[in-house]
N, C-alpha and C positions, 0 to 999 in steps of 0.2 A: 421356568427360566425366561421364558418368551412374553409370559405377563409381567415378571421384574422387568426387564428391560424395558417397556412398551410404557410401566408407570415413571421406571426411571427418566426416559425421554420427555413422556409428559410434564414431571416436576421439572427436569430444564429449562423448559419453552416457559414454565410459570415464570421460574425463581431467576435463570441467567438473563441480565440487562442486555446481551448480547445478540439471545436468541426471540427477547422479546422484542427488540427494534423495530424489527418489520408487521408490526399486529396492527401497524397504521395504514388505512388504506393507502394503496400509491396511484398516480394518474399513468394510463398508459401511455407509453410501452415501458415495461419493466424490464431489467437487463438481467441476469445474475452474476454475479461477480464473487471474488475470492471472501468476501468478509460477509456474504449471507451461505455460504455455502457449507454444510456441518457433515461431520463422518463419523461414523460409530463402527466397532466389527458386529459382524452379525452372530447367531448362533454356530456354526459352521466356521465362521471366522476365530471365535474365541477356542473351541474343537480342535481348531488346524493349531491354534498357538502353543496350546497345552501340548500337542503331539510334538511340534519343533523342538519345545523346552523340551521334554523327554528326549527328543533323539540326541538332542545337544549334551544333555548330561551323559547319554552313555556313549555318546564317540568320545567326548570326552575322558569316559573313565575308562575307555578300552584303546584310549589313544588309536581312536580308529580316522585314519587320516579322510578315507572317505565318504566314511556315515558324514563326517564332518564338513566337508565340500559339500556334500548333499543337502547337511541342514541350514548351509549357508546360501544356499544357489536358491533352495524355497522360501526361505526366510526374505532374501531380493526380489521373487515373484511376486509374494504377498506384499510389501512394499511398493512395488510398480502399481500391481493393481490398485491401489489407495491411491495413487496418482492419476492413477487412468481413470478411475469414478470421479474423481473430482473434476477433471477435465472433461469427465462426459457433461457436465450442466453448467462449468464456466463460461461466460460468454452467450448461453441459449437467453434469446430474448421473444416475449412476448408482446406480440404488437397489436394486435386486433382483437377485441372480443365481439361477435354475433349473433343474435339470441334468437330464436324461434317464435312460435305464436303458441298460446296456449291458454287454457282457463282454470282458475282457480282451483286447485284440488288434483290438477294434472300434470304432468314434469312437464318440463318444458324444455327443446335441444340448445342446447350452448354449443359455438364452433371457435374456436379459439385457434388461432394463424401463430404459428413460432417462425422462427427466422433462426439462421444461425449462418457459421462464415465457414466452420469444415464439420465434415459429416459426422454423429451420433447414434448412437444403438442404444436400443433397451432401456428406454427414457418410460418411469411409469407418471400418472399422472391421475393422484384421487382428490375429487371433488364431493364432498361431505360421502355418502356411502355408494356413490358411483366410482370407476377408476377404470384406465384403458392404458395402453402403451402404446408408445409410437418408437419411429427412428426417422432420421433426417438427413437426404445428403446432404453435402458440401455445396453451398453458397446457395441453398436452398431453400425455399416454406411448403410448410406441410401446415395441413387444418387436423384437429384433434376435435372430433363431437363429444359431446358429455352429454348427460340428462341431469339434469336440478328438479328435484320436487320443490314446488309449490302451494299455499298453505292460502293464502287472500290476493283478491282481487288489488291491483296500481302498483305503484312500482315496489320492488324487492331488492335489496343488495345483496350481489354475491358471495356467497362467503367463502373463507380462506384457501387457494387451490393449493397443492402440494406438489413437489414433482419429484423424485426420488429415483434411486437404481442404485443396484448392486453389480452391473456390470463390472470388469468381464469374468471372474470369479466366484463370485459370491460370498468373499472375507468381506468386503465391508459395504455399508449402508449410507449412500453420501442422497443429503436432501437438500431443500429450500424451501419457501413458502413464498406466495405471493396473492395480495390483497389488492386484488385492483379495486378502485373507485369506479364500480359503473353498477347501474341497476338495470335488470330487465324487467319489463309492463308482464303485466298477465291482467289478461280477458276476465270480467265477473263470470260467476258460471249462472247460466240462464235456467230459470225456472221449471220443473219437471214437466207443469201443464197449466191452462188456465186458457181464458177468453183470447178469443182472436181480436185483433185491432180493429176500430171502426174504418170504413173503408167509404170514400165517395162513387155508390158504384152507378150513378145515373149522372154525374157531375160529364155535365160534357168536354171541359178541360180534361179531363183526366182518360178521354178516351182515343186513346190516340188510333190512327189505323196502321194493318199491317197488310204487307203482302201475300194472301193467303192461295188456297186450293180449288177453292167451291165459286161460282159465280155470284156476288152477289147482287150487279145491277148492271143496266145497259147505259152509256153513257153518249153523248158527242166524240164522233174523232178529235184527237191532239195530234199535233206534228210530232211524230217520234213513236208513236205507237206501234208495235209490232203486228204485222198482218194477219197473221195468225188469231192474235184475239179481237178480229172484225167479225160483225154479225152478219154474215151477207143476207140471210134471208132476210133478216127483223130491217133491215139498210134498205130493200126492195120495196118496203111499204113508205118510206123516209123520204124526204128531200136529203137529208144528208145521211152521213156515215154513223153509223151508231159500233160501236166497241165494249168487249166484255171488260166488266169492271170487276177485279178479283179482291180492292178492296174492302177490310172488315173491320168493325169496331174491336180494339183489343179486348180483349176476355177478361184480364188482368189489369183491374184499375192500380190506379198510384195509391201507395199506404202511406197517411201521413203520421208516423210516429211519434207523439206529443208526450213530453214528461207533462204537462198540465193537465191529461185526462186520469191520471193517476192519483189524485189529491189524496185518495184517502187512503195509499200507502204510506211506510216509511219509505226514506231513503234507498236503505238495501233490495227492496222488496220491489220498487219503481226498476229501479238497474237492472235485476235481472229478470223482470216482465219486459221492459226494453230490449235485452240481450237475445231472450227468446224470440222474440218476435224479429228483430233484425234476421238474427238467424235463419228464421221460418222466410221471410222476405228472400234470403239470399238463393235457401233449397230450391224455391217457385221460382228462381228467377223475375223476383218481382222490381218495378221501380219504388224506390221508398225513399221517405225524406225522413230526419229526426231534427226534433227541437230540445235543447237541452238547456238548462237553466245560463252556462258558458257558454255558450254556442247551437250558431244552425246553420244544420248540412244542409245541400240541396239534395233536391230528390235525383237520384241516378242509381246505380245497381252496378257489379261486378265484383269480384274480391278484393280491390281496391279499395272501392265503397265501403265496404263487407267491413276489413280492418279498421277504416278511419273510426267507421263509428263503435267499433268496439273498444279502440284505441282511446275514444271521447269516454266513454260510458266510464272505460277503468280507473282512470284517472280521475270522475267526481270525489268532490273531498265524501 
């Protein structure tokens, strides 16, 4: 019976003009209102009907004044509650969608912010074969995370969210659907293994110095030098002050990341030797610049960095 019903809803959504309306994406915020909002009874629901009718017929044939208040006072409950699921998702508006970071082949989080003006319970919410429930006070937002798998690298449209409940009984099944217009990026997925990048490791630009441990030379005093790293014996043989110099040439030269050393890939195959290596750049905490056929980054480093140019790479046609 649970497979009938499940095809029967689905030939609705085909065949009724009414429930196919909304198959158009919409710009956020989406509202839900009285004329997207649909009710069915559930299993349990059509169970509870067949019992009423029974009871109705036999207080009726036993002129049972009773049974018959009784089957009228449930008969009103189940009624209420079809009012009350409806009203649980009239009015819940969706305003914000937030995507996550992710690469190809991987889900990726979606956070999805609702709004409403009085409180909600037992709101479910499936997103292709993910699905979570929330509830929401009164004049409240609440964020809902989902997962979406991911299939190729640039952007992806999200597809159809549903939001549904049987609240507060379980007689009936009140839905909607909503198609927002937004797409989230996914990251190529980077290469399993292969050559490291050519690197300028004698390029004296690219050797910056750093603050280190080890001494590596005696210099002239500077105004501002701290006492502490003064040489006094090596200063005794001096006219003047000589101070330890702790800086080193960096270790980690700058990686310049050229789509033009690639020639004799394809397209896909450039990308995600690119990705790896950004990647690889980001693990070392390396500085790294990339050249793409659209654009060129400068050389810098951070997860910042890290994103833009994963964010460039996705998006090559």
């Amino acid at each position: 019976m649970r497979d009938l019903l499940q095809r029967l809803q689905t030939w609705a959504e085909h065949r009724l003009p009414a429930l196919t309306r909304y198959r158009r994406s919409e710009t956020l915020p989406i509202e839900l209102h009285r004329r997207r909002i649909y009710i069915v009874p559930t299993m349990f629901g059509l169970g509870f009907s067949i019992l009423l009718l029974v009871m109705m017929v036999g207080a009726l044939n036993y002129s049972n004044n009773a049974a018959l208040l009784l089957t009228c006072l449930l008969g009103a409950a189940s009624s209420t509650s079809m009012l009350v699921g409806f009203r649980t998702l009239d009015g819940l508006r969706l305003s914000h969608i937030r995507a996550g970071h992710a690469v190809a082949g991987q889900p990726i989080e979606l956070t999805l912010v609702f709004e409403t003006v009085r409180a909600r319970s037992s709101i479910r919410v499936d997103l292709d074969d993910a699905f979570t429930a929330f509830a929401i006070e009164a004049d409240g937002t609440t964020t809902v995370k989902m997962i979406l798998a991911t299939t190729y690298r640039g952007w992806q449209p999200l597809p159809r969210i549903r939001l549904w409940t049987t609240w507060p009984l379980g007689l009936f099944r009140a839905w909607s659907w909503l198609y927002p217009d937004q797409s989230v990026l996914v990251w190529p997925r980077p290469e399993s293994a292969g050559p490291p990048p050519r690197a300028p490791a004698d390029d004296a630009r690219h050797m910056r110095l750093y603050r280190g441990d080890e001494l590596a030379a005696l210099r002239d005093y500077r105004a501002g030098d701290p006492q502490r790293h003064i040489a006094w014996k090596a200063s005794a043989h001096h006219d003047n002050l000589l101070v330890k110099d702790f800086e080193q040439p960096q270790s980690h030269p700058q990686w310049q990341l050229d789509w033009r050393q690639l020639r004799s890939m394809d397209n896909e195959s450039r990308i995600a030797r690119l990705a790896r290596w950004v990647g690889e750049a980001q693990a070392q905490r390396r500085s790294y610049s990339l050249w793409l056929p659209n654009s060129e980054i400068a050389a810098s480093s951070g997860p910042l960095h890290y994103a833009h140019c994963m964010n460039m790479l996705a998006q090559l046609p």
